[in-house]
C-alpha angles and dihedrals in degrees: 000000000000126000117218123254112229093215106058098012093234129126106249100131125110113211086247093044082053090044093050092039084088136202134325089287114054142084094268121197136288122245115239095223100043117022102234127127117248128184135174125276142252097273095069089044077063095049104050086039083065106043097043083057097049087047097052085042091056095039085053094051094046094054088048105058115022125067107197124100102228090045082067098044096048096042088045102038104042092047090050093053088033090058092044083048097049090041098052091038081055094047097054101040110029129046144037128277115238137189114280114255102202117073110196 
């Protein structure tokens, strides 16, 4: 399974490249048959939005209203790595790639 690069039109994305070429603003990667930088778009700025703000909402109220160390640890430590998997997960398999819109 390829993804499409928006640049050339043709299908050179792994389903990883497409996962580590990063959000709207970063550098994106480059296609292999074209040259041109590709990152993902802004549906997945809206996912990890989400999920980065669900996590910080679960690790507050963590903090809040329970008073043992390891709760801490455990609710502010597995939303944070939940939100990074699902959003990588996204990432690979959902979405469409863009051109990238920084130039450096």
């Amino acid at each position: 399974m390829k993804f499409t690069c928006p640049h050339c039109g043709e299908r050179t994305f792994s389903p990883l490249k497409k996962a580590l070429c990063g959000g709207m603003t970063a550098m994106g990667k480059n296609c292999p048959n074209c040259g041109g930088r590709c990152v993902n778009g802004k549906a997945s700025l809206a996912v990890h939005t989400i999920l980065t703000f669900a996590a910080f909402v679960m690790i507050i109220i963590t903090y809040l209203f329970h008073d043992d160390t390891m709760d801490i640890v455990y609710f502010g430590l597995i939303p944070l790595v939940a939100a990074w998997v699902i959003g990588f997960l996204f990432d690979m398999c959902v979405g469409k790639l863009i051109k990238a819109i920084r130039h450096e």
